[in-house]
C-alpha positions, -999 to +999 in steps of 0.1 A: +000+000+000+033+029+007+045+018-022+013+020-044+010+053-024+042+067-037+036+058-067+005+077-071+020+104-058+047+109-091+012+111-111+011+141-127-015+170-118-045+173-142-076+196-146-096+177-119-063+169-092-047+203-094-022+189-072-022+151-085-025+123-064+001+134-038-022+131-010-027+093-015+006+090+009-014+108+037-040+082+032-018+053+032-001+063+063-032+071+084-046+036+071-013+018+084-016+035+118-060+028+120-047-012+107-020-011+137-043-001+159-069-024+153-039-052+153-031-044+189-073-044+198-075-079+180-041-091+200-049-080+231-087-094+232-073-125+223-048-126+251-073-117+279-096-142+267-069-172+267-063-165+307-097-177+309-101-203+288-068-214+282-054-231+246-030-255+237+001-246+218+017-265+196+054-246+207+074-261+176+049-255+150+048-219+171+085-215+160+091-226+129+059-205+113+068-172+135+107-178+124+102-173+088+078-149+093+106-127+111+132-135+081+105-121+059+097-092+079+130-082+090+142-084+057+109-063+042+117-041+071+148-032+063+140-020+024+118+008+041+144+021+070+160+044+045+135+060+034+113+065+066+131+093+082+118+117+062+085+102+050+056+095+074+041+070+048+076+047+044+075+055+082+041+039+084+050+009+063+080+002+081+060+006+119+038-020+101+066-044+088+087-036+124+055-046+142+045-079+121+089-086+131+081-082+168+050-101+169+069-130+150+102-125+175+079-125+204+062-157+197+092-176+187+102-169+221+066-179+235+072-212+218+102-219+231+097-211+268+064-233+263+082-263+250+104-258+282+081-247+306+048-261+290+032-231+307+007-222+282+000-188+299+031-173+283+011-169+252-013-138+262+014-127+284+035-120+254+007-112+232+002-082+255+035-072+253+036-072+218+006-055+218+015-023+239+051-022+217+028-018+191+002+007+201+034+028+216+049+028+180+020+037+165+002+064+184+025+089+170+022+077+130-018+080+136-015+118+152+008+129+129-007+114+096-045+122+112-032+160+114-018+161+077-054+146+065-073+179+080-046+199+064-029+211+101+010+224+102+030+191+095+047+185+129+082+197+122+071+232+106+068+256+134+045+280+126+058+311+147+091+307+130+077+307+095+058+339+106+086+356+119+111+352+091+082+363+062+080+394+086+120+399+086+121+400+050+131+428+030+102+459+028+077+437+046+054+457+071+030+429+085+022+391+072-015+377+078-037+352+063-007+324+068-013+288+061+008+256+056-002+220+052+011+190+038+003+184+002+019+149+007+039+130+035+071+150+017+056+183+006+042+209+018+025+242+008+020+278+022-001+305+009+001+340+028-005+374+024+026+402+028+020+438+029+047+454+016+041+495+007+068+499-018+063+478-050+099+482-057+121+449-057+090+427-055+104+400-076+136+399-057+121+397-021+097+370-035+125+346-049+142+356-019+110+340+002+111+307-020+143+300-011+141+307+025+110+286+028+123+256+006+159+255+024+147+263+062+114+249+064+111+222+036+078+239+022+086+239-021+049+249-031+045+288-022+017+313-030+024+350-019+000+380-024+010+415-021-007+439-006-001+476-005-022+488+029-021+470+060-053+444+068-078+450+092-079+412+099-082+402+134-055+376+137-029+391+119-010+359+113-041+332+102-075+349+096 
């Protein structure tokens, strides 16, 4: 799904999707985190149900399925680590793959401490471990990638510092109407209004602005309006 995501993304814009498809990474990522979650509600009724009615486990079978399965996903893991730094939908994918790893690490271990002990109760016990590594982990990729959905300030943008370097800028009197969002889990956009009396040098201070905002604040889609007089808007930095 990230990678079908992604891919979507390098569609290019048309009539209808002005922007493309770039926030289909958004999606992907918030529908990793919601699947996570679930996961851990699925795990962890499971586990409380087994210390009441308690079920046999076949320990070897145990480890030899949940071995491969960590060989597949530690190696399918490790294809998205790169790239999940700076991406909250690879970061989403590889929470996913990390968590399917743990789960499989933590029930080889199950199986074997069964097969030694044959205390069957180790099951939920490590299924609720697993479970709060996993909701940990993933309570973070769910705020941040519910917050880029309804278009909020990605998380490492501060806002007050974007405002205060617009309003440092060459012939700049005031800044208002401000506002930055994600286009996709890599991109974001600002729009904002600058009043700036003296039309002189206008092209200048803009390309000046681009570059600030691209190199400082990773925001590469801008939209700046002059304005002459100053506004009688409220908030002066988001009405």
């Amino acid at each position: 799904m990230a990678w079908v995501a992604s891919w979507l993304a390098t569609r290019k814009a048309t009539d209808r999707n002005t922007y493309g498809l770039k926030k289909s990474t958004i999606l992907a990522a918030l529908f990793n985190a919601l699947f996570l979650i679930a996961a851990v509600g699925g795990i962890a009724w499971e586990a409380i149900r087994r210390f009441s009615e308690p079920a046999e486990v076949a320990g070897m079978t145990v480890i030899v399925v949940a071995g491969i399965g960590v060989l597949i996903n530690g190696l399918t893991m490790m294809l998205f680590m790169k790239g999940q730094e700076g991406d909250l939908n690879i970061r989403g994918a590889f929470l996913h793959m990390a968590a399917d790893t743990a789960v499989s690490i933590g029930v080889v271990v199950a199986g074997l401490v069964i097969i030694y002990t044959g205390a069957n109760w180790i099951d939920p016990v490590v299924s609720l471990v697993i479970a709060a590594v996993i909701f940990i982990g993933t309570w973070q990729l769910l705020k941040d990638s519910l917050n880029l959905a309804v278009d909020a300030v990605p998380r490492e943008i501060n806002p007050e510092s974007v405002f205060a370097s617009l309003n440092q800028l060459p012939g700049i009197e005031s800044v208002h109407h401000l506002h930055i969002w994600g286009l996709s889990t890599t991109e974001n956009a600002l729009t904002v209004h600058l009043v700036k009396p003296d039309p002189r040098d206008d092209d200048q201070v803009l390309e000046q602005a681009t570059e600030m905002l691209a190199h400082d604040f990773n925001i590469q889609h801008v939209t700046i309006q002059w304005e002459r007089v100053a506004s009688n808007c409220p908030n002066m930095a988001y009405c």
